[in-house]
N, C-alpha and C positions, 0 to 999 in steps of 0.2 A: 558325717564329717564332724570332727571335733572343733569346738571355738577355738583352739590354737591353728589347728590347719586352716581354716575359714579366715581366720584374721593375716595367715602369712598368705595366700593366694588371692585378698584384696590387692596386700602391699604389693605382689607379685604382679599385678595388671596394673596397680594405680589406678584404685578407685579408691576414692573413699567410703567410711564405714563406719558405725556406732557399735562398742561394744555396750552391753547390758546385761548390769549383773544385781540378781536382787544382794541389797547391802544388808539389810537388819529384817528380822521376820519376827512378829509378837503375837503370841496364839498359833490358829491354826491359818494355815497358808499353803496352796498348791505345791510349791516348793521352797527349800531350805535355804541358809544365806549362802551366798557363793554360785547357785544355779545362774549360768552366762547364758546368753544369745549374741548373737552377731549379727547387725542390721548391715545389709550393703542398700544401695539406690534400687534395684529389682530383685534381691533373695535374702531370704533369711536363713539364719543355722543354730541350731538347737533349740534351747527353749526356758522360760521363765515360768512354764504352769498353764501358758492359755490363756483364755477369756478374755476379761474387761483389761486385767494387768498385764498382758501380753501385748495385746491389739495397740492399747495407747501408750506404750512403749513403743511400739513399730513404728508407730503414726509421728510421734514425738522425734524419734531419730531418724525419720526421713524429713524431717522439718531440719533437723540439725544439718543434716548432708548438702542441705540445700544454700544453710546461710554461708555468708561469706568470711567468720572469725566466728566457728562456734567453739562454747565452753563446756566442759563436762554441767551435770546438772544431776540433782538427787529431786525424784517423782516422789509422793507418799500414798499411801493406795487404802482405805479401810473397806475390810470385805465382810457385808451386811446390808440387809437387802433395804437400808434407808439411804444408801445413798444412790444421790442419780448418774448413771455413769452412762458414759458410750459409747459402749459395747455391750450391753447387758448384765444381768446383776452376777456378782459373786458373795457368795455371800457363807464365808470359810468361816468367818466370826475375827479373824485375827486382822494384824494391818502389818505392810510388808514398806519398805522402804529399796527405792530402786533408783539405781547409780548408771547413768548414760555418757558415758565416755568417749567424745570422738575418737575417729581414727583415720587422720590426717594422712593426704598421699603423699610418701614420703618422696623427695626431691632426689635427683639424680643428678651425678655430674660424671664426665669422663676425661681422662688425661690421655691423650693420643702424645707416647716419650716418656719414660719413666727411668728416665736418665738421671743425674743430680738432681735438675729442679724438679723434678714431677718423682722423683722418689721422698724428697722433704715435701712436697706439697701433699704427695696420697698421706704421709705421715700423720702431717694436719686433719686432712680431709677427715680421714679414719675415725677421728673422734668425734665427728659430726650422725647428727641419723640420717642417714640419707644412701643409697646405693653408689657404690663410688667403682665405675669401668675403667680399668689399668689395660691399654691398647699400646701393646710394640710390637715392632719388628724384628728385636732383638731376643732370643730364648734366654740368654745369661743374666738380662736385668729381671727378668719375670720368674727365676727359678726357686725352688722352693726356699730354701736359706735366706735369700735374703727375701723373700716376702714371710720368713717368720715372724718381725719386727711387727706385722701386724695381724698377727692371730686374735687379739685382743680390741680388737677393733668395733666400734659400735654401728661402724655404717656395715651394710652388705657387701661386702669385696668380689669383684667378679672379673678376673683375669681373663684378657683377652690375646693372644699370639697368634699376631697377621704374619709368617714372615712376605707375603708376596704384597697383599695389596689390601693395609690397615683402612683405607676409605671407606671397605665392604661394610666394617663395623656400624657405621655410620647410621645405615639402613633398618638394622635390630635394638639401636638403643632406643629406649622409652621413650613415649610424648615427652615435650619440655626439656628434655638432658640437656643439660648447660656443656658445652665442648671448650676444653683446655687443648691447646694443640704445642707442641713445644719439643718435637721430635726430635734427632741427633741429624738429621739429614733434610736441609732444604727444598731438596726437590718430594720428599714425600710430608712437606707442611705445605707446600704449593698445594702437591693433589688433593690433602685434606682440607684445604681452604674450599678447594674449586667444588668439590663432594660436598662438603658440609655448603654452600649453598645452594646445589638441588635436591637439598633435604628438608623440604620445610616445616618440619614437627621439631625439628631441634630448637631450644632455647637460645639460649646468648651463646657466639662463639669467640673464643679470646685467641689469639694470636702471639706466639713470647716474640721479640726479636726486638732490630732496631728500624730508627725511622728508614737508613736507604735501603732494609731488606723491603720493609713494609709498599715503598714506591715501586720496586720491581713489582712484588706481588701483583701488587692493587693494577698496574698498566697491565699485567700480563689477564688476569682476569675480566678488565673489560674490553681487551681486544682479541686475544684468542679465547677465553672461555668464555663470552658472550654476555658477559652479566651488565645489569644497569650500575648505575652508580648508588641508584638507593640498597639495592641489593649488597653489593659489595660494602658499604656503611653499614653493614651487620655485624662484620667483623671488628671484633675491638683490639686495637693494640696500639699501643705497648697495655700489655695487662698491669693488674696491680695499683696500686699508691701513689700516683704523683708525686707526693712528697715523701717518699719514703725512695731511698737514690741506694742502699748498697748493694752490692752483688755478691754479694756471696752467695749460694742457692739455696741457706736455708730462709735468708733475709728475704731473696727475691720471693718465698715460696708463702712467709706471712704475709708479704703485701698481695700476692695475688687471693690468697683466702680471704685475707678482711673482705677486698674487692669484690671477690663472689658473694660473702656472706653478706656487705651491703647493698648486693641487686637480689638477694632474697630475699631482704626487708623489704625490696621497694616494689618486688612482683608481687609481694601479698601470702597469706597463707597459701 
């Protein structure tokens, strides 16, 4: 497996992972600059050369996997049999300089409606890193033309068309996915309210609408769909800014980003 395929089937599970790649090589050295490895939490993929430089590389970026805000970092390695190392001696004559890059799980969010607002807001999203799920019901907002607008996109774009029953989604998106719900049709932001909480791996889920839609909701979920009241205070709504009041739905689409991007700050790496 190649450290490119290695490092996109981390991001594809979300785990995280240490790239390492020898930076500078002087003398002789197992291998050349540019040789990568890929450290995940239980496997590694390819290779630095082995030995002493290998090993405490490994050992190094499984310490990184572990902390809770780690930084890349440059290792320096001299290969001669006077120094004491731990992993036994190498001793090539040269010294190599080696470069440990985390590789952060990248965060996920999903728009269930990609209507006005959830078409300015994926717009947003888009240029975010992060895996971004577009869930409708609808074939003609999700078709290809107008998802051209974001070909160019930094996050991972993963088109979803439920036309029967968009809740299913629910189940398949990643640990943490943060849920946007803001669909064309009220009775199916009920069902995905009521879905997204007997999903408990979901992240935060937002809710677009007004406060008397929100009171419906909120009674119809703790008397017909069984929930407690802490349960049901998972859902946040009205999304977005407070202080940010226009409607327009590109205006409404920046206040609900900032809003996600300042509970990313607040979840932590």
């Amino acid at each position: 497996m190649t450290w490119v395929t290695a490092v996109a089937r981390l991001r594809a599970r979300r785990e995280p992972g240490v790239l390492v790649t020898v930076a500078t090589v002087r003398g002789h050295a197992p291998r050349k600059a540019g040789a990568k490895l890929v450290v995940g939490r239980t496997g590694t993929w390819g290779s630095i050369g082995g030995g002493n430089v290998e090993a405490v590389a490994i050992d190094r970026a499984r310490e990184l996997i572990a902390a809770s805000a780690p930084e890349p970092e440059l290792l320096d390695f001299a290969l001669n049999d006077k120094v004491t190392n731990r992993h036994g001696v190498q001793c090539c004559g040269g010294t190599v300089s080696v470069l440990l890059e985390p590789l952060p799980v990248a965060r996920a969010v999903a728009i269930f409606g990609v209507g006005h607002v959830g078409w300015e807001l994926a717009r947003i999203l888009a240029r975010q890193d992060l895996d971004l799920h577009l869930v409708d019901s609808r074939a003609d907002v999700l078709a290809e033309e107008r998802l051209a607008a974001l070909e160019d996109a930094v996050a991972a774009i993963r088109v979803h068309h439920t036309p029967l029953l968009p809740e299913e989604v629910l189940e398949q998106l990643p640990h943490g996915t943060h849920v946007l719900i803001m669909t064309h049709d009220h009775a199916e932001d009920a069902a995905l309210c009521d879905a997204a909480l007997r999903t408990p791996h979901l992240g935060s889920v937002g809710l677009i609408g007004s406060a008397a839609k929100w009171a419906r909701f909120r009674g119809r979920l703790l008397t017909e769909g069984g929930h407690d009241e802490a349960a049901v205070d998972r859902i946040k709504t009205p999304i977005g800014l407070s202080d940010i009041t226009g409607k327009e739905p590109a205006t409404i689409a920046v206040s609900v980003a900032a809003d996600l991007l300042r509970t990313f700050e607040t979840e932590g790496p």
